[in-house]
N, C-alpha and C positions, 0 to 999 in steps of 0.2 A: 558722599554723593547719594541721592533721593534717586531709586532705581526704579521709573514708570513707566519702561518698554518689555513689559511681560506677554504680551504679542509676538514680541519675534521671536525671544528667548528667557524663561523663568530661571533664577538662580537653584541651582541644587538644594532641594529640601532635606532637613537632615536627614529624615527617617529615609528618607533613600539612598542619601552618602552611608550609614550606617549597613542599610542593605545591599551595597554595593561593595563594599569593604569584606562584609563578611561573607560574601557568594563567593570573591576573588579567593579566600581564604580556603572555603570546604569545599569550592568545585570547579577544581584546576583541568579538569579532565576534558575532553573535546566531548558533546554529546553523542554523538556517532561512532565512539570505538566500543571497541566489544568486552571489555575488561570491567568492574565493579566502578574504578573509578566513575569513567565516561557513563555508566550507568547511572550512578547517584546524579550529576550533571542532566540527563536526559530525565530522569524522573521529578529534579525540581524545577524545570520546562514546563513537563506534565503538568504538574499539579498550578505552576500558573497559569497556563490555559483553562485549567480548571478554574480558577479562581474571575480570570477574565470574564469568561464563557457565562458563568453565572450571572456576573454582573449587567454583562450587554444583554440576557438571555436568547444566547444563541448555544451552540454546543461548540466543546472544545475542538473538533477534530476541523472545522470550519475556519479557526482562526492560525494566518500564517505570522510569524513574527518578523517586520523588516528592518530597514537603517532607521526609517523616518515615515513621515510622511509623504516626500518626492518620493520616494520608492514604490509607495502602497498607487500614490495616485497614477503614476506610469505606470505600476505595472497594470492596473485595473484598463486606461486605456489601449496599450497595448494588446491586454486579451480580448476586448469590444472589438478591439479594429480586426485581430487574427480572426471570429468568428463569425463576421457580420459579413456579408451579400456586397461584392463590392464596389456597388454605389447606397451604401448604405451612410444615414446619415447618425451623426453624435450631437447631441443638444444637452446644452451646460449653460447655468445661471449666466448673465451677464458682469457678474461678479464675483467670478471662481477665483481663485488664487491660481497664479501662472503655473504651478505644478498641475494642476490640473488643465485648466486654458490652455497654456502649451503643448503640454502632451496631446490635449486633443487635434488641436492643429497641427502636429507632428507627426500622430498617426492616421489622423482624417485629411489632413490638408485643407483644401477647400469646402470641406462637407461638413462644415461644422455650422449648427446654427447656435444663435445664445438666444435664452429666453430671459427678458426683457426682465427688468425692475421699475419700482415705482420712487417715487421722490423720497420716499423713507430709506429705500435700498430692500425692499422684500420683492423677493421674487413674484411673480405676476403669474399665479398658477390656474389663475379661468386660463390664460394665455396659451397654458401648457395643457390642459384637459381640452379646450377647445384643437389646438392641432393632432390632439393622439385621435382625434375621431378619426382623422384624414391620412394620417401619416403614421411609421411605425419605424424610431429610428433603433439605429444599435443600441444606445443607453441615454440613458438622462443621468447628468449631474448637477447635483443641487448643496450646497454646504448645508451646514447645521448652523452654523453661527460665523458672520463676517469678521475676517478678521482687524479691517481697517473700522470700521464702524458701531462693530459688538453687533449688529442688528441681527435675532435669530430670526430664521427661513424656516419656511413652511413642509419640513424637510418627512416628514412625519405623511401630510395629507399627499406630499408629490410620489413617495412610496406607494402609497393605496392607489394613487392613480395610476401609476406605472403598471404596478400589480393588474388592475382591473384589464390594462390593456396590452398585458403578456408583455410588457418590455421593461429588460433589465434596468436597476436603477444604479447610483451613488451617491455617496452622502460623503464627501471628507469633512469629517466632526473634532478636525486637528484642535480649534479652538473651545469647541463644546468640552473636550472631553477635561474631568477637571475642575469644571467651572459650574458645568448643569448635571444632571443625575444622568447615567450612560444606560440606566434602565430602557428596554425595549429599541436601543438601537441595532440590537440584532436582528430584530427580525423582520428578515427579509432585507435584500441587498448588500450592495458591498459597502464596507464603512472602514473608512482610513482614521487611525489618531498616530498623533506622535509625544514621547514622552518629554521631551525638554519645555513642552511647552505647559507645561502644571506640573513643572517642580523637579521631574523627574533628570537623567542624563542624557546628552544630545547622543545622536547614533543607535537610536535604540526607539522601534515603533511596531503596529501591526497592519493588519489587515484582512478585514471579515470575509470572507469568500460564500458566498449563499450555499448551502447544503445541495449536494448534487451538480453543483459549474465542475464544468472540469477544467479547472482556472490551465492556460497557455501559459507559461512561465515567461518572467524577464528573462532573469538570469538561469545561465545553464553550465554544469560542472560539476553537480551535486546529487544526492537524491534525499538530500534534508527535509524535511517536512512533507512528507508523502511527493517528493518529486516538483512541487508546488515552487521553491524560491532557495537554487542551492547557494552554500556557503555555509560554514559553521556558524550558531546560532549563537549569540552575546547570552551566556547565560549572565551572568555578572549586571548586564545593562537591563534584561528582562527582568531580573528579579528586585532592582530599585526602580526601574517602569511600577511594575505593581506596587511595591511602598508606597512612593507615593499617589500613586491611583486610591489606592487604599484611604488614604489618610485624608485626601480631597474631598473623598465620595462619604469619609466621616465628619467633615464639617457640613456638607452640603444638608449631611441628613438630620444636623445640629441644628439646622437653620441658619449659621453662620453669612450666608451670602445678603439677607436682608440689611445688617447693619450697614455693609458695604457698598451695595447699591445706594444706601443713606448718604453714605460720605460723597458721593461721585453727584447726585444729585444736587447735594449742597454748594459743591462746587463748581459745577456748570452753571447752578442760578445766581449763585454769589457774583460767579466770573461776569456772565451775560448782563448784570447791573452793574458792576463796575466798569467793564469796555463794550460801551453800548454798538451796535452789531455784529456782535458775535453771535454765531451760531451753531448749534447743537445738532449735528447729523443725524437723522432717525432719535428727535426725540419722543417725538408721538406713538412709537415701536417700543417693543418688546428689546431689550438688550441685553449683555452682559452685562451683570452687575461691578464688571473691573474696568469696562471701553467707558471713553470719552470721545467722540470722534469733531472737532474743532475747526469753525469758522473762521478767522479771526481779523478785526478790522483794521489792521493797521497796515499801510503800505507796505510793510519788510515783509518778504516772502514766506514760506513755511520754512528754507534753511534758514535766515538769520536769525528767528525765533530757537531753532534748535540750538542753536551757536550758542546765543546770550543767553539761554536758559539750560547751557552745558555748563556754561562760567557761575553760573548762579548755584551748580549742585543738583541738577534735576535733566535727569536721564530722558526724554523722549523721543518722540521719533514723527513722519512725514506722513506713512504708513506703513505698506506689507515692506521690510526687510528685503528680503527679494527681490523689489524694483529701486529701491535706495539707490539714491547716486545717479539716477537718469532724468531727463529733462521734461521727459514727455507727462501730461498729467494724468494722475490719476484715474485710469482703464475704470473702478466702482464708483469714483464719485461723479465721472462723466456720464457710466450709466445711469447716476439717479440725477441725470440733467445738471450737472453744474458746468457752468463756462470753464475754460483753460486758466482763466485770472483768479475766479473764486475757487478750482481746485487748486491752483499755487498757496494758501492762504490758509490749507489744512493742514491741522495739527492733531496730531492720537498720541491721546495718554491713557497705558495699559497700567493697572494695577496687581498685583499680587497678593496670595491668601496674607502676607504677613506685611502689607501697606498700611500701616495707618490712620486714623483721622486727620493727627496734625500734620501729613506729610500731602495730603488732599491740601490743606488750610496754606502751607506753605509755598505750594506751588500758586496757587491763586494769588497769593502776595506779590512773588516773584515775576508774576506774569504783570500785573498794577505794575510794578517800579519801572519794569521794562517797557510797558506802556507810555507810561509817563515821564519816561526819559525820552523816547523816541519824540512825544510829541512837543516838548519843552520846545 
C-alpha cells in the first residue's frame, strides 16, 4: 500500500522509534519525584525545551509540553474565553481545523466571528486589519498552513497585526511544523504543533504560551510545568517529538522540500491533462510542498474515489481526518466558495519526507484507469 494521507497521520520516523525506545530504557523515572532517577527524566525535558525553544526562537520556560494538538488548541481557547470581558469576541480563520473552530464555539458560543478567505483558501487579512481599527476581540486565530489544501496563511503579517493592536494571537502550525522551517514562530503568540504529524509519535505535542500570560490551565491535578498543564509529562514521546523535529528541520535546511514540491507539481499537471476538469485547489498559492488538494470530474463522489483508489494500493483521503465520515461538505472548501456538489468531488493527497517520485507517477496512473473505467 502507497501511503498518501500524511495530513492526518505520518508513519513513525526511525530516528524517532530509535529515540523513543531508548528514552523508555534510561528514563523510567516519573519527572516530578525527587530522587536522581525522576531527575535524570526532568533534566532530559529540560534540555528539550532547550532545544525546541532555540528552534522556534522563543525561550524554554514558555513552551508547555501537551497530548496533541486538540489539547494545545483548547487549551489556548479555553484561557482567551477565562480572561476576556464577557462579551468579548474570538475571531478565527474561516478555515481552522475543528480543534480549534470548535473549541471556539464551545467557549465563545455565539461570539465567534470567522474571518473570511479568498478563492485560493488564504486568509483575507486587509479584512482582519480593517476590523481591529473598530473592534478588539479576545484572540485571533489563524493557522500556519491548511491542512485540507496545503495553502500557507498569512500567519506571520496577522501576528504584527494583532501585536500592533494589543490583541492576543494564534497560530496552530500542526501542519507547518515539519514541513516549513519553525524559525521565528516563536515570537510572539501562542503556537500549537503536534508531533505525529512529521514523523514523530501520536500523543505527544506542545504549546507556546507568550512570555509573561499567565496561561488558565485545562487540566487540573498537577503542578507539572510551572502549574501550566498537569499530568505526568511523556518523556519517552517528547524526546522522539524532537528526533524527528530534528531530522525534518535537517532536510528542510538541505533544501530537500524543492525536489518534492517537483513531484506533486508534475502530478497535478500530468493529472489535469489527462482527466480534463480537474482542479488544483489554491494552485496560484503558496503551499505545502507534500498537499495536493483535488477537483475531480467524474461523477463518483470523493468516497468512491477513496474506495477504488484503496483497492488499487493508494492510501488517500476527503480531507481533515477529523470530519471523515460525515455528509456535510467541506466547512474550507465552502469557505473558498465552492458549491456542496464541487466540494463532494475533493480529493487530498498528503505526501511524506520518504514519498517518492514513482509513487506521485503511480498514483496518477491509477487515478487514469479508474477514470476510464468509470467512463467506458
Amino acid at each position: 500500500m502507497t501511503y498518501l494521507d500524511h495530513n492526518a497521520s505520518s508513519p513513525l520516523l526511525p530516528v524517532a522509534r530509535t529515540a523513543w525506545l531508548d528514552a523508555v530504557e534510561r528514563f523510567p523515572g516519573n519527572p516530578s519525584s525527587p530522587h536522581r532517577v525522576g531527575a535524570r527524566a526532568e533534566a532530559a525535558l529540560e534540555e528539550a525545551r532547550q532545544r525546541l525553544a532555540a528552534r522556534l526562537g522563543c525561550t524554554a520556560p514558555d513552551l508547555v509540553w501537551t497530548s496533541g494538538a486538540t489539547e494545545a488548541c483548547n487549551t489556548v481557547l479555553h484561557h482567551a474565553a477565562a480572561v476576556a470581558p464577557a462579551a468579548a469576541e474570538v475571531w478565527v480563520s474561516a478555515i481552522e481545523h475543528p480543534a480549534v473552530g470548535a473549541s471556539a464555539r464551545h467557549y465563545f458560543g455565539g461570539r465567534v466571528r470567522e474571518i473570511p478567505v479568498d478563492r485560493s483558501g488564504v486568509a483575507d487579512l486587509g479584512w482582519l486589519k480593517e476590523h481591529l481599527r473598530d473592534r478588539r476581540p479576545a484572540l485571533v486565530a489563524l493557522m500556519a498552513a491548511n491542512n485540507e489544501t496545503g495553502v500557507l496563511q498569512p500567519w506571520a503579517e496577522t501576528r504584527a497585526a494583532c501585536a500592533e493592536a494589543g490583541v492576543p494571537s494564534f497560530c496552530d502550525a500542526t501542519q507547518w511544523c515539519g514541513r516549513q522551517p519553525i524559525r521565528d514562530l516563536g515570537v510572539g503568540g501562542f503556537v500549537a504543533g503536534s508531533a505525529h504529524k512529521f514523523g514523530g509519535p501520536r500523543g505527544v505535542g506542545f504549546l507556546l504560551v507568550p512570555a509573561g500570560t499567565a496561561l488558565r490551565p485545562l487540566l487540573h491535578g498537577g503542578k507539572q510545568l510551572e502549574g501550566r498543564r498537569a499530568g505526568t509529562e511523556n518523556v519517552a514521546g517528547v524526546l522522539a517529538m524532537m528526533a524527528a523535529l530534528d531530522w525534518c528541520e535537517e532536510q528542510i535546511a538541505a533544501g530537500a522540500t524543492a525536489s518534492r514540491a517537483g513531484w506533486r507539481d508534475q502530478f497535478e499537471a500530468e493529472l489535469v491533462r489527462a482527466l480534463p476538469g480537474t482542479v488544483v485547489h489554491g494552485a496560484n498559492v503558496d503551499r505545502l510542498w507534500n498537499t495536493s488538494s483535488l477537483r475531480l470530474p467524474a461523477a463518483d463522489c470523493r468516497h468512491r474515489w477513496v474506495v477504488k483508489l484503496d483497492k488499487a494500493g493508494f492510501a488517500v483521503s476527503t480531507g481533515s481526518a477529523c470530519a471523515s465520515g460525515t455528509e456535510a461538505p467541506s466547512p474550507v472548501l465552502t469557505a473558498m466558495g465552492l458549491t456542496a456538489e464541487e466540494a463532494s468531488r475533493a480529493l487530498r493527497v498528503s505526501a511524506g519526507w520518504n514519498t517518492i517520485a514513482e509513487e506521485w507517477t503511480g498514483l496518477r496512473q491509477a487515478m487514469e484507469r479508474i477514470h476510464a473505467t468509470a467512463a467506458a
